[in-house]
Backbone as CSV, one residue per row, in Angstrom:
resi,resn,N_x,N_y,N_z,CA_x,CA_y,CA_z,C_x,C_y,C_z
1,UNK,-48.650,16.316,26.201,-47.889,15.165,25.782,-46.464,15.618,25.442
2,UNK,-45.334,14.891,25.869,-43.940,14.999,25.759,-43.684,15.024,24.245
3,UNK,-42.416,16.341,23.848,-42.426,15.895,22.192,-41.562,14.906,22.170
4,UNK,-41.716,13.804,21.557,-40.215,12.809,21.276,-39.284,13.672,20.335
5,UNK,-38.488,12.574,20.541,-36.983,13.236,19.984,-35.931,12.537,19.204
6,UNK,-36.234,12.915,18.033,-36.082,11.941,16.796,-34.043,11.699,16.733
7,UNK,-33.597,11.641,17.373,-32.172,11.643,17.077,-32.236,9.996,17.188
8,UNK,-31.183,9.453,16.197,-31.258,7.894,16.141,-29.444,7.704,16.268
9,UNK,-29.202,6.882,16.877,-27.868,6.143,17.005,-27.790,4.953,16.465
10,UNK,-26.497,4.415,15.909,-26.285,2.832,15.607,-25.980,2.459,15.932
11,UNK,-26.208,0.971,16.132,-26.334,0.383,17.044,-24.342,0.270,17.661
12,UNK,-23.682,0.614,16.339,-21.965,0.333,16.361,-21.832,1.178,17.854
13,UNK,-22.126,2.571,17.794,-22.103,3.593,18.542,-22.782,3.377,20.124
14,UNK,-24.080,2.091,19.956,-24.310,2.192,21.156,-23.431,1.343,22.090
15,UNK,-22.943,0.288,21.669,-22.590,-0.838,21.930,-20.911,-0.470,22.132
16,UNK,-20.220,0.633,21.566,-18.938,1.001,21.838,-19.178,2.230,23.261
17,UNK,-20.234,2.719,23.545,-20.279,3.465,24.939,-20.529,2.745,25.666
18,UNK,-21.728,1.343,25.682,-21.593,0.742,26.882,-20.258,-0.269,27.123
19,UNK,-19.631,-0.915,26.394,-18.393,-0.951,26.592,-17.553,-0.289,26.952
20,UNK,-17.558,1.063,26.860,-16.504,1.685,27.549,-17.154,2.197,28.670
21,UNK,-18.207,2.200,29.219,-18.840,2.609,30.158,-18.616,1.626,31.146
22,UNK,-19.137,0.176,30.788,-19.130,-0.891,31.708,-17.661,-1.312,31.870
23,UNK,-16.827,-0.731,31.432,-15.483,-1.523,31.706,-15.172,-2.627,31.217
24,UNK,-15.521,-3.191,29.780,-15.405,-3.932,29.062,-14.170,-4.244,28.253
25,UNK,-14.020,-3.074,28.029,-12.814,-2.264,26.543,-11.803,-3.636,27.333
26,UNK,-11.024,-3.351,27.809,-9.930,-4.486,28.369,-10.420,-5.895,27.958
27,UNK,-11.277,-6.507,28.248,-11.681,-7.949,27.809,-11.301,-7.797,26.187
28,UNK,-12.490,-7.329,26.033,-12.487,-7.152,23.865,-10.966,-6.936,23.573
29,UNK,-10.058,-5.750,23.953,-9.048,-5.639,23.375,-8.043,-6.740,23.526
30,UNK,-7.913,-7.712,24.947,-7.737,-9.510,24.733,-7.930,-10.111,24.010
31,UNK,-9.336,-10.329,23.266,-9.822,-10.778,22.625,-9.146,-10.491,20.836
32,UNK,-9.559,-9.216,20.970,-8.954,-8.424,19.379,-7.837,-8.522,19.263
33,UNK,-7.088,-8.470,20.253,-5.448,-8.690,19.928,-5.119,-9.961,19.101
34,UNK,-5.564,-11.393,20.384,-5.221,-12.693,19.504,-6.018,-12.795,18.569
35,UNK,-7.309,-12.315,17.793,-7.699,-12.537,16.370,-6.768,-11.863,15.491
36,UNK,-6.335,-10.914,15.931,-5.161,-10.039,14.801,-3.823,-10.787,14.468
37,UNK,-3.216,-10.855,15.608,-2.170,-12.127,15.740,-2.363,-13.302,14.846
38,UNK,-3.544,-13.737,15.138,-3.463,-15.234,14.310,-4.542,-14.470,12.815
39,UNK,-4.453,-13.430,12.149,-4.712,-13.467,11.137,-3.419,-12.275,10.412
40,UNK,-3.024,-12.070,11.206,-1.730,-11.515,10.486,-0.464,-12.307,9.930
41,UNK,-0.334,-13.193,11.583,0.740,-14.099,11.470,0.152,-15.275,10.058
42,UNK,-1.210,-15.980,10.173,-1.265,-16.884,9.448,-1.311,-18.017,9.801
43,UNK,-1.866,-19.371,9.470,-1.844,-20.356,9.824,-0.403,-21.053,10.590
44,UNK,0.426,-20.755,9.650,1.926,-21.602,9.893,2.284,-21.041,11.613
45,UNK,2.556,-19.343,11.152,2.735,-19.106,13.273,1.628,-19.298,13.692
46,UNK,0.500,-19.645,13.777,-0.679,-19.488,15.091,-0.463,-20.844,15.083
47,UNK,-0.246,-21.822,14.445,0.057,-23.187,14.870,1.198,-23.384,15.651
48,UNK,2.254,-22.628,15.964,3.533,-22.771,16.679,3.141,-21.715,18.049
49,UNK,1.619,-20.932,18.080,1.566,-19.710,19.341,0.674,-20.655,20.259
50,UNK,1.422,-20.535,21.329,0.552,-21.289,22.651,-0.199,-19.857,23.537
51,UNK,0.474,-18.815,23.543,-0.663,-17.770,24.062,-0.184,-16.268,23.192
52,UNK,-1.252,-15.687,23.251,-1.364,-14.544,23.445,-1.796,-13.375,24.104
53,UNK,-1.259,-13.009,24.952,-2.349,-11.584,25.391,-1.166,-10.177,25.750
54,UNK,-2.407,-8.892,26.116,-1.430,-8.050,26.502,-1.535,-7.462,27.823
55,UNK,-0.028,-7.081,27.934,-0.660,-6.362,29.765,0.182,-4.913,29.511
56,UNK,0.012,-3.983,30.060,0.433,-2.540,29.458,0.973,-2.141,28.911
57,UNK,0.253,-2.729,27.571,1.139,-2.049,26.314,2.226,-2.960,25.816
58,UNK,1.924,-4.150,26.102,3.317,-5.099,25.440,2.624,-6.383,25.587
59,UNK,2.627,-6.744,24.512,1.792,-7.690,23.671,3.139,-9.124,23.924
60,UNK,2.576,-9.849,24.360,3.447,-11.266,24.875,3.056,-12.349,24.461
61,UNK,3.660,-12.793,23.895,3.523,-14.003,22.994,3.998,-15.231,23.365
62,UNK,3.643,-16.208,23.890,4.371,-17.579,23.877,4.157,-18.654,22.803
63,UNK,5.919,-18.461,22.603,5.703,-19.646,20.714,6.510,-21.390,21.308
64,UNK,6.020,-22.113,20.815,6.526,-23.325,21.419,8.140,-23.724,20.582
65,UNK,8.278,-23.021,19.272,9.119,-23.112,18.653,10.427,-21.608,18.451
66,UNK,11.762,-22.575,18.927,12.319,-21.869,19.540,13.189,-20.505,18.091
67,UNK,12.949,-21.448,16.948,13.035,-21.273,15.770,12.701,-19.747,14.911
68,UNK,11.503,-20.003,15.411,10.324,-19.394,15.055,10.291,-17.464,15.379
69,UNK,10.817,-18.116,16.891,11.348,-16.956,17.999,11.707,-16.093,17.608
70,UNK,13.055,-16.378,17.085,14.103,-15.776,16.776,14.057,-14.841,15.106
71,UNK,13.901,-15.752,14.597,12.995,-15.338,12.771,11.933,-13.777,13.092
72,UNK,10.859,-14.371,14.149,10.145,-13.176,14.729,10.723,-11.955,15.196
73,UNK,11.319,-12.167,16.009,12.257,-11.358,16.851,12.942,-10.170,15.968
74,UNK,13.570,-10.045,14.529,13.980,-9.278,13.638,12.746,-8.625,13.440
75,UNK,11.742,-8.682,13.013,10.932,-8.026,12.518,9.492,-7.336,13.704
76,UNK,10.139,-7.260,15.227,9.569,-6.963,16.256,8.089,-5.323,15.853
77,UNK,9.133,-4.134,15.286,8.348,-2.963,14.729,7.768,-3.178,13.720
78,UNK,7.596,-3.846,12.713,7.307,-4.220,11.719,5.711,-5.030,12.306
79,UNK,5.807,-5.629,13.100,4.394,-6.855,13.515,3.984,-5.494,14.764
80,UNK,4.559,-4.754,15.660,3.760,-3.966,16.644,3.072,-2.785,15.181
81,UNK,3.451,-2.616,14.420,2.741,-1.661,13.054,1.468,-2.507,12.771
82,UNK,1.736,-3.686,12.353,0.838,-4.341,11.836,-0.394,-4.367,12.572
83,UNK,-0.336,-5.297,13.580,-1.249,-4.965,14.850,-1.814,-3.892,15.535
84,UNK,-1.071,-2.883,15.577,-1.853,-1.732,15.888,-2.815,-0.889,14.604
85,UNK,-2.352,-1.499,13.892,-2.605,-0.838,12.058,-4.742,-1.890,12.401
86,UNK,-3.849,-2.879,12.746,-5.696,-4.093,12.550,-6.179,-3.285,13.441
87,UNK,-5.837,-2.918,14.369,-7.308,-2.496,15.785,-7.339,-1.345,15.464
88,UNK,-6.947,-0.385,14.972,-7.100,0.719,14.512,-7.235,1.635,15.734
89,UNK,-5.609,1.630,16.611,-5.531,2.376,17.687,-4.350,1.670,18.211
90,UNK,-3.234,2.689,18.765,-2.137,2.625,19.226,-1.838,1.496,20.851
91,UNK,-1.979,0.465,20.408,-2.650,-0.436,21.956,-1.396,-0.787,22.306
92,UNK,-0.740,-1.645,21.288,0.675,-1.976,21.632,2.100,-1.484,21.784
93,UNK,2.958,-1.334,22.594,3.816,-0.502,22.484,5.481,-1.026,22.630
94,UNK,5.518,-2.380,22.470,6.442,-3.084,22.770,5.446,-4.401,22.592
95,UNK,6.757,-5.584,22.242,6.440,-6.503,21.721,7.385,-7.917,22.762
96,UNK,7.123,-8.541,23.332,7.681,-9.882,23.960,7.615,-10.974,23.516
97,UNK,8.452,-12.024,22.805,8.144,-13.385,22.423,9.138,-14.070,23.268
98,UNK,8.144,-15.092,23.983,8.471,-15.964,24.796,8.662,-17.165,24.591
């Protein structure tokens, strides 16, 4: 009879290899980006953000308010810190508000 083999994984650990195995990581980090966005920014900007997502390394934002933009726009390193600070990994590297 085979000896088993008591090593145990959690489940965090299994579920972050088949994601990166299956080629997932890209969807989720879509995903994780705009939850960070709209819990960093806050009710007031995620009510003025019509999208979010990122494409290599530069996180693009479309705000309907032109206002808003600009206010944002000063504090560009300040919000790519923030955001990379929530996912806990260097994703963003430049910042676009549209």
């Amino acid at each position: 009879m085979a000896k088993r083999e008591n090593e145990s994984f959690s489940i965090k650990d299994l579920l972050g290899t088949y994601i990166n195995e299956s080629k997932l990581k890209k969807g989720f980090q879509k995903i994780n980006v705009e939850e960070a966005w709209n819990k960093l920014m806050g009710a007031g900007v995620s009510s003025y953000t019509d999208e979010v997502k990122i494409q290599n390394g530069t996180l693009i934002v479309r705000l309907s308010s032109s206002t808003l933009r600009e206010e944002l726009s000063y504090g560009k390193g300040k919000i790519i810190n923030m955001i990379n600070e929530e996912l806990g990994e260097q994703l963003v590297k430049k910042l676009m508000l549209v």
